[in-house]
N, C-alpha and C positions, 0 to 999 in steps of 0.2 A: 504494500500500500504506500503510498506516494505521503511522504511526511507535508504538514501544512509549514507556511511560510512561518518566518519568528517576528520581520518585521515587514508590513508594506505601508507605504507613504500614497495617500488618494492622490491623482494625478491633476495638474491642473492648478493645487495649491501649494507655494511651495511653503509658505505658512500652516499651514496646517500638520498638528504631530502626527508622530508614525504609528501606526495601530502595532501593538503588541499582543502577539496569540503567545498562548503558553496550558502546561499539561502541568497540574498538579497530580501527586503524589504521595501518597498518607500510608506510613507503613504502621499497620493494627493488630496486637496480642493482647487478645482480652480486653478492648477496650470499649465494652457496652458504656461503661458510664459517663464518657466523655465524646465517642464518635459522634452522635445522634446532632450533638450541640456544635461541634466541627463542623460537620457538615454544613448544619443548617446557614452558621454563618460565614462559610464559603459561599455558599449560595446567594446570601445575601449582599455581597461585596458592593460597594459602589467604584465604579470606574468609571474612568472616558476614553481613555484609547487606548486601553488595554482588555485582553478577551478571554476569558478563562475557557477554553476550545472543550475539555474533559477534564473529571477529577476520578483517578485511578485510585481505590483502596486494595491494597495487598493484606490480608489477613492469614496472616502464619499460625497455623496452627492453635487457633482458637476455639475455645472450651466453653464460654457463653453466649451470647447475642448476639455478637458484635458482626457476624456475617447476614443475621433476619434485616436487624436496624442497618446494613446498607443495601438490603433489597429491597427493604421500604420503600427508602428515598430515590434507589436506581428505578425505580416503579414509577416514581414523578419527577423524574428530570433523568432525560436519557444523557446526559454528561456524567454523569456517576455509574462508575464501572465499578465491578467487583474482581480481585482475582484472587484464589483460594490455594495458598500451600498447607496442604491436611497436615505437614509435618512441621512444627516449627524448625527452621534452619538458621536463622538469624537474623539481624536486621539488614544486613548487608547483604546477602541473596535476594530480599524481598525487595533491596532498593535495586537491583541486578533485572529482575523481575519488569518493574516498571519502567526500567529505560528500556528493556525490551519491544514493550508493549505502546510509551507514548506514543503521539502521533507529532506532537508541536517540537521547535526547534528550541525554547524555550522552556527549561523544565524547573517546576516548583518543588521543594520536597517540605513538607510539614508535618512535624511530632505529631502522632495522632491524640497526643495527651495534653494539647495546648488549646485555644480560640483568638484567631487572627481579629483585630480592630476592624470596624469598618469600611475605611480607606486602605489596609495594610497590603494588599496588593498590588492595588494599583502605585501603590509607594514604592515598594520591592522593584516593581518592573519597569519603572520610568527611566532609573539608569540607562536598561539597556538599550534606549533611543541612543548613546555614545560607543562607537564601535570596537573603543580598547577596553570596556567593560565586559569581566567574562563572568561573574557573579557575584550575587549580592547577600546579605544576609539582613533580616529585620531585629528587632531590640527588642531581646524574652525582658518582661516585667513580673515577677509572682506575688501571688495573689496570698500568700503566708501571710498570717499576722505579723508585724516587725516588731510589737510589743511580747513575743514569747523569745525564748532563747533561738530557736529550730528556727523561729521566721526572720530573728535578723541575722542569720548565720545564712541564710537564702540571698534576704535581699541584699547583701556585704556584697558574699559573693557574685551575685549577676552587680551589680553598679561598677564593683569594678573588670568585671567581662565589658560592659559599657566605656566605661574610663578609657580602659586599652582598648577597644575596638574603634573609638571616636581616630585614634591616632596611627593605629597599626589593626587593621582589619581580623578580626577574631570572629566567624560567622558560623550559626548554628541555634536549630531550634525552628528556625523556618530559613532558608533559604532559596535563592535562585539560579541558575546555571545557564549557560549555554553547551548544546548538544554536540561537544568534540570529542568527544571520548565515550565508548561502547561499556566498559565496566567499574569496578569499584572491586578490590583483592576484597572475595568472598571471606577471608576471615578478620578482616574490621573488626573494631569494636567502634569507632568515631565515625562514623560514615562522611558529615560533613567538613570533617579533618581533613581524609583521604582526598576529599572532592579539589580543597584548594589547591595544590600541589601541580594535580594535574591540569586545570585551571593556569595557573599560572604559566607554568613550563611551555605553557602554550603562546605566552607574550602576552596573555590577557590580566586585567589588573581586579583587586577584588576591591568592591563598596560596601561600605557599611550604611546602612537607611537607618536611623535612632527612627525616623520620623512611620517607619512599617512596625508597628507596635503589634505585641504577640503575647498574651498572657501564659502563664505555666503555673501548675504548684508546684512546688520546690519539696524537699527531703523534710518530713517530719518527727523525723528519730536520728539519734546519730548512726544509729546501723545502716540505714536506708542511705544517709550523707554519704556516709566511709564505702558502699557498695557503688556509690556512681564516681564518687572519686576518684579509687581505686581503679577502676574501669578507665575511667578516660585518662588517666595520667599512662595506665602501661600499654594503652591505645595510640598515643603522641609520642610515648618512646621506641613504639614499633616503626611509625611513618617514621620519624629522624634515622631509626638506624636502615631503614626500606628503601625511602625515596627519600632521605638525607634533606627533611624540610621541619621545621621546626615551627609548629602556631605562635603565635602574638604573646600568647598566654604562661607559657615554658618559661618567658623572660623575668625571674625574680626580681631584677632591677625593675622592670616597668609596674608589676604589681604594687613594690613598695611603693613606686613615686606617685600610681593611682592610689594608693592605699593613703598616703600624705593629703595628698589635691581636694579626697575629700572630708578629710579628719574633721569632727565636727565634735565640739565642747558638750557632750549629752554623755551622762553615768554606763549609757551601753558600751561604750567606742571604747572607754576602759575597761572594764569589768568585763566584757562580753567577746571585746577583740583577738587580745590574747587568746583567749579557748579557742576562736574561729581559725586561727593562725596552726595552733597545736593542732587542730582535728585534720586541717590542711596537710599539712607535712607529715603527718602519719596516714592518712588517705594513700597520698604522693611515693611512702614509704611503703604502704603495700603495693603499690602499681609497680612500682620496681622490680619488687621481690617479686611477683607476677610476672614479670617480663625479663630479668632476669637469671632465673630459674626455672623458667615454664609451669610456674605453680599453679597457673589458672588458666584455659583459654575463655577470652570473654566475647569472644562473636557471638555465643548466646550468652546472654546475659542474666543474672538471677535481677528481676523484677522488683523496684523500688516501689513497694505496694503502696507508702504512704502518696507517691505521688498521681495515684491510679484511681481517685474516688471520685471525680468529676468535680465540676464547679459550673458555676452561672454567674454570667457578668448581665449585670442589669444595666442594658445602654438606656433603659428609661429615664433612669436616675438623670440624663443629660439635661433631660428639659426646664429641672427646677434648681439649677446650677449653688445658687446661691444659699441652700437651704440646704448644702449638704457639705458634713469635715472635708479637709485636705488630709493626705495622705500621714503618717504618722510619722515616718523619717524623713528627713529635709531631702535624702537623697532622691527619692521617686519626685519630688519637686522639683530639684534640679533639673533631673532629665526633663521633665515637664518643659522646663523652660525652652529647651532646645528642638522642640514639634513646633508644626502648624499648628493654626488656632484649633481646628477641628479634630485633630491627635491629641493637642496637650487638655481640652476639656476629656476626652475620651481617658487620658493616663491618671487626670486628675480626679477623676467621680466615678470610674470602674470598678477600683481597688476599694473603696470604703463598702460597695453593696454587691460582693462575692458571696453567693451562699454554697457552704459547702452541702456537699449530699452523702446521706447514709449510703453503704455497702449497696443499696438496692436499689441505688440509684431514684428514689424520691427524693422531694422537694421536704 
């Protein structure tokens, strides 16, 4: 089948932007309690010259819903594909999978366990109207309390994934690509790691979009923390020693000078930091010893349940702007500041009216 274009310009104006088709991607294990709400708000996107062509779900090996709730919705909108591996393989087969299967030249990949902002695509995709952009990444926000210990040990961590991604591109959690490359080394454990590397080598440059906003829950125990850790650090010392490319993030120096830039005079940043720091470098200390050693392969990976229970962002909340708190850390403000109007009311009144859901995925 004849892949569709990535970018055509209407003829006639030469003002006028370049329409942007593109294939999203959602690789899904077990994820009844969050896909239904993915979806929905893929669907809902607002764009202007960008096309969401299909939304491919890869479901590995899954044990509840989550393949009914995407035949639901592939029932009322033929852009929603399903594809079923009966056996889970990993995340990095199923992203293998869907590049198989896109059709666009432009390919999206989003955590099935996240819910994109309203504009966040069409944000994502605007870069690549500039031809030495080879992909992009959007700005995870989580939706963790930052007043318990586990939520500001979340939101530390992504501000400064933030911090350094503003200056040295660190992208993941939703990102976008261009179609130069056929696969991804089946035993990954970083899929969007893997991605940049080859991305680049290609002469293509990567963007950072703060302004394509992405919400996540983050780790609510330290075992679930020290599991994704763990994972991603002996995941980035496999790419360095593989394909001899190092992320944004590896750089100790850049973290501390983020970790300075936003220091803020509040009893957490003392009292709270230090332990976020410790749990770090013993995370980092077992992804070593993982890689290392061969102690663990984590192309499957054991599941961060806490991060797996669904969530609802009320964009209602937008319309009474003024009747509703600002976010609890100055940091998620910060970033606020650095959106459009219509992003930073979106980062700033999403986060206070999160409701999480029971196991059973009710309200």
């Amino acid at each position: 089948m004849e892949r569709k274009a990535f970018i055509g310009r209407p003829r006639g104006d030469p003002g006028i932007q370049p329409v942007i088709n593109c294939s999203i991607g959602v690789m899904a294990y077990n994820e009844e309690a969050n896909i239904g709400r993915l979806l929905q708000a893929l669907l809902d996107q607002q764009t202007s010259n960008c096309v969401i062509e299909e939304i491919i779900v890869v479901a590995s090996g899954c044990t509840d819903n989550t393949e009914s709730i995407v035949r639901e919705f592939g029932a009322r909108d033929q852009r929603i594909q399903l594809l079923v591996q009966p056996r889970r393989k990993g995340k990095a087969s199923a992203v293998n999978l869907f590049l198989r299967h896109a059709q666009s030249d432009i390919l999206v990949l989003e955590s099935a366990d996240t819910v994109p902002g309203p504009m966040t695509i069409q944000r994502l995709l605007e870069p690549f109207a500039a031809p030495e952009v080879g992909m992009t990444g959007g700005h995870p926000v989580p939706i963790n309390d930052p007043r318990t210990f586990m939520g500001f040990v979340v939101h530390l961590l992504w501000e400064l994934h933030h911090q350094i991604a503003l200056q040295h591109p660190k992208l993941g959690e939703l990102t976008a690509f261009r179609r130069v490359f056929h696969r991804i080394p089946y035993d990954s454990a970083v899929d969007e790691a893997n991605v940049e590397p080859l991305i680049c080598g290609q002469g293509y440059r990567l963007r950072y979009v703060p302004e394509a906003v992405v919400y996540n829950c983050g780790a609510e125990t330290v075992g679930d923390f020290l599991k994704q850790r763990r994972r991603i650090y002996a995941g980035h010392l496999k790419i360095c020693c593989e394909q001899g490319y190092a992320v944004s993030t590896m750089s100790g120096v850049r973290i501390l000078a983020a970790l300075l830039r936003g220091w803020r005079w509040d009893w957490r940043y003392f009292l709270w930091t230090p332990a976020v720091i410790g749990l770090e470098m013993y995370g980092r200390f077992l992804g070593w010893i993982d890689f290392r050693f061969k102690k663990r392969d984590h192309a499957i990976w054991d599941v961060a349940v806490t991060t797996k229970k669904g969530f609802v962002v009320d964009w209602s909340a937008m319309e009474n702007s003024s009747s509703h708190p600002q976010p609890l850390l100055p940091m998620a403000q910060d970033a606020a500041h650095q959106l459009d109007a219509d992003s930073r009311t979106t980062l700033q009144l999403a986060l206070p009216h999160v409701q999480h859901l029971d196991d059973s995925g009710g309200r």
